[in-house]
C-alpha positions in Angstrom: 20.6 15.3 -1.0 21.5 13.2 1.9 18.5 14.6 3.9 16.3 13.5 0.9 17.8 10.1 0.6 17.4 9.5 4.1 13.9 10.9 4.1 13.1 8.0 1.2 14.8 4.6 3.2 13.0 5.7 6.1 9.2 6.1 4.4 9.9 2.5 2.8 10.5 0.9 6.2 7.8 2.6 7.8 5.9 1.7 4.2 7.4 -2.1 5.1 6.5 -2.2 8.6 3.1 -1.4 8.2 2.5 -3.9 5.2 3.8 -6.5 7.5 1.5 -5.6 10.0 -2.0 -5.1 7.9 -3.9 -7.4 7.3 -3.4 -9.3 4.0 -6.7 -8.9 2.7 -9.0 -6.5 4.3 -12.7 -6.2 4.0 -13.6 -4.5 0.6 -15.9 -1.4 0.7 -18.0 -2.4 -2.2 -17.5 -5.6 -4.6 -17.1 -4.7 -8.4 -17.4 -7.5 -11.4 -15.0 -8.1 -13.4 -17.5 -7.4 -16.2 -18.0 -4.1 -15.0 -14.6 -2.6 -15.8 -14.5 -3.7 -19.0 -17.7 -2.1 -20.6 
């Protein structure tokens, strides 16, 4: 269970550390309304 735990904390600073890293807002692929998901 340990093994698992351990597993989990070290995915969400990896998770962490790349977040900080990436850019904030990258380029889109494709640009959708708003409109669009509603209908």
């Amino acid at each position: 269970m340990k093994k698992l735990l351990s597993l989990i904390a070290a995915l969400l600073v990896l998770a962490a550390t790349l977040a900080a890293f990436w850019p904030v807002e990258p380029a889109p692929q494709k640009t959708v309304p708003p409109r669009d998901l509603t209908s």
